[in-house]
N, C-alpha and C positions, 0 to 999 in steps of 0.2 A: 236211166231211161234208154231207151231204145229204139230202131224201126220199127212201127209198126204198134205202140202202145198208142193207147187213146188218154188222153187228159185234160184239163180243162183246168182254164185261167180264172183267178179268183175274181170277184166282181171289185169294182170302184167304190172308195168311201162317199158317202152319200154326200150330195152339195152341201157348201156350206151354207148358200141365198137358192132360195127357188127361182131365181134369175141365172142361174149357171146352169148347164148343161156340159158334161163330160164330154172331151174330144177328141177322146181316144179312139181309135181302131176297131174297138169290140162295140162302146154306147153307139159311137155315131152310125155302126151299119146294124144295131142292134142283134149281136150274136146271141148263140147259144155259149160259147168264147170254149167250145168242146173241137177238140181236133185232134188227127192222129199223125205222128210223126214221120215222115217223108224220108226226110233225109240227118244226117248229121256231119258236120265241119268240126274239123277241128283246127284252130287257129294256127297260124305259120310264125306268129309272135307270142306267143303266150299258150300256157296249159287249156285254155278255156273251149268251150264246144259252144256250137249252133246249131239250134236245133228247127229246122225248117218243118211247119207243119200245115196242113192243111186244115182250114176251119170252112164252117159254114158259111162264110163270107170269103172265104178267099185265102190264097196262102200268106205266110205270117210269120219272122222269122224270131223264135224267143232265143235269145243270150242266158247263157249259165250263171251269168249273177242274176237275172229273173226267176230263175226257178223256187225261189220264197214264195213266188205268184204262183204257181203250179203243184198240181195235184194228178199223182197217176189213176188213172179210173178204172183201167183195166190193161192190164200186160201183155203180150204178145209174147207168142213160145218159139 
């Protein structure tokens, strides 16, 4: 991935009581959980990147063991 790709975060497994509500990041400001990537870090201890992205709620910063959660939706050239 890269600056400038658009992606978008998988959704949450559904409750397991209809007394729970998700309180994550994405449910509680109810996204679109679609964003395009800002910026990238890369770690000063470790191989790993950070991927700072902009969503419809606000900026949001995904770690490279998340990107099991993530889906590129369109690339940037």
């Amino acid at each position: 991935m890269k600056i400038g790709d658009l992606i978008k975060v998988a959704f949450c497994p559904p409750p397991e009581s209809s007394f729970y509500n998700c309180g994550c990041f994405f449910c509680s400001n109810k996204s679109n959980r679609m964003g395009i990537i800002k910026k990238i870090q890369q770690s000063e201890t470790s191989a790993a990147k950070a991927y700072t992205v902009q969503f419809d709620i606000g900026e949001w910063i995904v770690f490279e063991e998340e990107m099991e959660l993530v889906s590129v939706l369109n690339e940037s050239e």
